[in-house]
C-alpha positions, 0 to 999 in steps of 0.5 A: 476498510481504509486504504492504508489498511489495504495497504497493509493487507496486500503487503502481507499477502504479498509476504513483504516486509515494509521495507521490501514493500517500500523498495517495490514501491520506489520509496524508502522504508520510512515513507512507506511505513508513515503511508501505511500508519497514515501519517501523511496525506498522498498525492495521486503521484504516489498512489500510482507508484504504490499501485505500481509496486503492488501490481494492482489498480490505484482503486484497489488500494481502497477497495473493501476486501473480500470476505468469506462467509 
């Protein structure tokens, strides 16, 4: 899983839309929404800032998610 798949698994597990997502993220919406899409290629920086805004470890962002079987 990539970790912009991630990004949207934890989004929708948090039950955020991309813009609330964005504005826990301190980025704005379009931002948020070209990093979901992989539109753009990220900077430590702002992997920490979506860490942040998640509440989770810059790792877990491209952690596989768990599965239950």
């Amino acid at each position: 899983m990539s970790g912009c798949q991630n990004l949207r698994r934890l989004r929708t597990a948090k039950g955020w839309t991309q813009e609330q997502a964005g504005e826990h993220c301190r980025m704005p919406m379009q931002q948020y929404q070209r990093t979901e899409s992989e539109s753009v290629n990220l900077t430590f920086t702002t992997l920490a800032r979506i860490a942040e805004g998640f509440g989770v470890d810059v790792a877990a962002l491209f952690a596989a998610a768990d599965t239950k079987e």
